[in-house]
C-alpha positions in Angstrom: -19.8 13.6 -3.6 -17.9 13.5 -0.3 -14.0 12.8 0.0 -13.3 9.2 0.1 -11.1 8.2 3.4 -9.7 4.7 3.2 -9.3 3.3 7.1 -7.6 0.0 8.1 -7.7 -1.8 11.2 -11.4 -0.7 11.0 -13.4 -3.1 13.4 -12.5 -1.8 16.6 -10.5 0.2 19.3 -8.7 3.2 17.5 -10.0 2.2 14.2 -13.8 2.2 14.8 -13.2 5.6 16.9 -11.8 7.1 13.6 -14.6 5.7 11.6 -17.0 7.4 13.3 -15.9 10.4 13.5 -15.2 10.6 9.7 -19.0 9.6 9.0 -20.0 12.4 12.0 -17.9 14.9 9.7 -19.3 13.4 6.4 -16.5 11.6 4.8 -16.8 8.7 3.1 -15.3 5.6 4.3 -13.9 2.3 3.0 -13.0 0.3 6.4 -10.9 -2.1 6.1 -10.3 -5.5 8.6 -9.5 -8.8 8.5 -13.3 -9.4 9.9 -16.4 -7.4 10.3 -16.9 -6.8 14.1 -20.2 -6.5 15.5 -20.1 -2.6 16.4 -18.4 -2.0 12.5 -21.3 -4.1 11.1 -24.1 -1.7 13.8 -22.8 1.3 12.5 -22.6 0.0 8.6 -26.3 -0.4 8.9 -26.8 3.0 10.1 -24.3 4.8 7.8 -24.7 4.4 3.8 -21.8 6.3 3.4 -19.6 3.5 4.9 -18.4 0.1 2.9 -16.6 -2.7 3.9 -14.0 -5.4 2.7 -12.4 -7.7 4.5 -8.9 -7.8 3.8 -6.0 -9.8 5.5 -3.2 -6.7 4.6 -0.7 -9.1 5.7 -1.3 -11.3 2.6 1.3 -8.8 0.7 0.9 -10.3 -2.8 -2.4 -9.3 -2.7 -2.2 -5.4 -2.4 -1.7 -4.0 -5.5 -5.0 -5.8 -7.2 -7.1 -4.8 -4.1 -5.8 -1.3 -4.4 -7.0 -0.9 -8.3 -10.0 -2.9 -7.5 -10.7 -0.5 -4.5 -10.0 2.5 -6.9 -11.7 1.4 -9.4 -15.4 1.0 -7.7 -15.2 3.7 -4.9 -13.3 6.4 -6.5 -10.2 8.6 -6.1 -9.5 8.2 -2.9 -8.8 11.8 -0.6 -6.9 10.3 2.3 -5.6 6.8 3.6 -5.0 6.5 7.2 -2.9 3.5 8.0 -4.4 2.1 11.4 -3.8 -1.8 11.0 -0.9 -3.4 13.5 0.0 -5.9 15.9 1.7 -6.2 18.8 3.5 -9.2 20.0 4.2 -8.8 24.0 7.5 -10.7 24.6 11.1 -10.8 25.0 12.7 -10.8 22.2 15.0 -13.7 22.5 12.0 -16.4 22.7 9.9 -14.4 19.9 9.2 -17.0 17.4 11.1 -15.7 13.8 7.2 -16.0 12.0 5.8 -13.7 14.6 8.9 -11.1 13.7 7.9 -11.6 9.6 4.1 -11.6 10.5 4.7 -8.4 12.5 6.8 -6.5 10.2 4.9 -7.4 7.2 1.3 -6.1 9.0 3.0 -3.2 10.9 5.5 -1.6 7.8 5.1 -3.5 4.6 1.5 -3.3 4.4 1.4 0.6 4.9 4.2 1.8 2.8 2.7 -0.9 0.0 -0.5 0.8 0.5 1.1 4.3 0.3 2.5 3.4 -2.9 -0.8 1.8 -4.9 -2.9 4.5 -3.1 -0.9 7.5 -4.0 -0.8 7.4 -7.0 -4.7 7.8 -7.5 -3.6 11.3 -5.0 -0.9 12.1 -7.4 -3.3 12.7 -10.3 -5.8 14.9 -8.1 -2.6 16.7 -6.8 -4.1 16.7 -3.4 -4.4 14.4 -0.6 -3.6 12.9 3.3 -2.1 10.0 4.7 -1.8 9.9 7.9 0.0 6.6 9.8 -1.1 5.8 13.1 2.6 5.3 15.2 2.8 4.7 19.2 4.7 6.8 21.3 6.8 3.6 22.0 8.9 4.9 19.0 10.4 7.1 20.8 10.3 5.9 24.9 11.0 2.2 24.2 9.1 -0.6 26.2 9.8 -4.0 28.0 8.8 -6.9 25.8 7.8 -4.5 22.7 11.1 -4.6 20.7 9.8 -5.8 17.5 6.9 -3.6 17.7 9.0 -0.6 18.5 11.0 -0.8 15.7 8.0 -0.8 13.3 6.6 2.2 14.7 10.0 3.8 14.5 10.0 2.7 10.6 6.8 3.9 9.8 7.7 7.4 11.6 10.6 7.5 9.5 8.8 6.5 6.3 6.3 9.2 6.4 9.2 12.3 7.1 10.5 10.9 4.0 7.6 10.6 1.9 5.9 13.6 3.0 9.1 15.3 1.2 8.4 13.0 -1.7 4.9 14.1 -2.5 4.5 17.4 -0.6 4.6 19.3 -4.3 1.8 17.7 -5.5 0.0 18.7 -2.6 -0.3 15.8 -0.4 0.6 15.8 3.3 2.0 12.6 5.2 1.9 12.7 9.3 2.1 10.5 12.0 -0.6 10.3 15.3 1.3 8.8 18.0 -1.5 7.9 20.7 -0.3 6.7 24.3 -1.9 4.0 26.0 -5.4 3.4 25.8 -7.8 1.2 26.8 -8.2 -1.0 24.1 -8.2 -4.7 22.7 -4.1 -4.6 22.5 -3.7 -3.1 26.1 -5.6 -5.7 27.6 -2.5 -6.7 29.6 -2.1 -3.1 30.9 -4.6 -4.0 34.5 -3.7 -3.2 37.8 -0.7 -1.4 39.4 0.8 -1.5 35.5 -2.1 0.3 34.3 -2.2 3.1 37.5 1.7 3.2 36.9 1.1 4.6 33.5 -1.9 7.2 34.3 0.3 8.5 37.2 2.8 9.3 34.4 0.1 11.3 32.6 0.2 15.4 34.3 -3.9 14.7 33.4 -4.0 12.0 35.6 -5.8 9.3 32.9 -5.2 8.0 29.9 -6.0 8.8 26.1 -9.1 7.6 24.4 -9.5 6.4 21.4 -11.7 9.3 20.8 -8.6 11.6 21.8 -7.2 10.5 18.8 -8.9 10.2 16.8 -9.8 13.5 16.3 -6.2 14.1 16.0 -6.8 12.2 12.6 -9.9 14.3 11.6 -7.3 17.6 12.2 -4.9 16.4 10.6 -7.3 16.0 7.6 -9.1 19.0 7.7 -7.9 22.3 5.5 -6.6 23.6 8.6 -3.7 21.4 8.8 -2.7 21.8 4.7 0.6 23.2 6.2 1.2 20.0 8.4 3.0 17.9 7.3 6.0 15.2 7.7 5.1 15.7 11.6 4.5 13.1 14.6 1.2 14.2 16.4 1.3 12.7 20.2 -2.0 12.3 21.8 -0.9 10.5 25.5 -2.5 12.6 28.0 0.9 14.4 28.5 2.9 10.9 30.0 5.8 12.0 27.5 5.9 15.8 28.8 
């Protein structure tokens, strides 16, 4: 039986990118979203080796039970790669204090509680991946992104730490950083902003989602077993 990759944020944009390129390389997957997009649904009829469940991660009571339940009729999972976020664009000083909690809890709660019910499972096989999906705003900062930011800078810090955790048991924890792309949350990015930001990139365009996420599928692979703890950029060079 194939390796089982858990995927959140699954229904779209980065997500759905990943997705198929884990059933193209014959993982399994478990994709998990709040709702069941259209183009997850198209390629869930195509693809028996892809499930399902809809899962609102920010409901943070909830994760341990999904995480056995998951376990218990799927398997063992191989990998988890932490996709899910939001990102509120505004200042911060008129950011309502909900959209902070809502954000912090989707963006760094939800992963490092799934890290935890999800590694354990990893622990026993004495192998596995996680890989969390962070922004190269971590590092460069951005205008009306504070909040969001700072969780990307958490979740980078989380998985240095944890990779030195878990690394004995064989397990490796990284970090893909993609630049912009064109997807649902860069919607706002049209116009001169969004020819400011491919002028930046020495390749003259931006990153797909596909650009990343075959950085995922590396960082999977055997030939990144000695990867880990790492930060993976994949933004067309606009940080060189």
């Amino acid at each position: 039986m194939s390796d089982l990759v858990i995927v959140t944020g699954a229904s779209r944009g980065l997500g759905l990118a990943i997705c198929r390129q884990l059933l193209t390389a014959h993982y399994r997957v478990l994709a998990l979203s709040r709702t069941e997009s259209a183009e997850l649904a198209a390629l869930r009829q195509q693809q028996p080796a892809l499930e399902f469940e809809a899962v609102d991660l920010a409901k943070l009571e909830e994760l341990p039970a999904r995480c056995a339940s998951w376990i218990k009729r799927f398997g063992r999972p191989y990998a988890l790669i932490n996709n899910a976020a939001v990102g509120y664009d505004g200042v911060l000083a008129t950011m309502h204090n909900s959209e902070i909690h809502q954000l912090l809890a989707l963006n760094i709660e939800a992963p490092i509680l799934l890290c935890k019910y999800l590694l354990r499972p990893m622990l026993l096989n004495r192998s596995g991946r996680i890989i969390n999906i962070s922004s190269i705003i971590a590092g460069t900062g951005f205008n009306g992104l504070s909040v969001y930011a700072a969780s990307k800078a958490a979740l980078e810090g989380f998985s240095k730490s944890l990779a030195r955790e878990v690394g004995k048991a064989g397990i490796t924890v990284n970090c893909v950083a993609p630049g912009y792309m064109q997807t649902e949350m860069t919607q706002s990015l049209q116009g001169d902003k969004l020819e400011s930001i491919k002028r930046r990139s020495p390749l003259g365009r931006l990153a797909t989602p596909d650009d990343a996420a075959a950085a995922v599928l590396y960082l999977l692979s055997e030939q990144a077993a000695a990867v880990t703890g790492t930060v993976l950029t994949v933004d067309a060079g606009s940080t060189a």
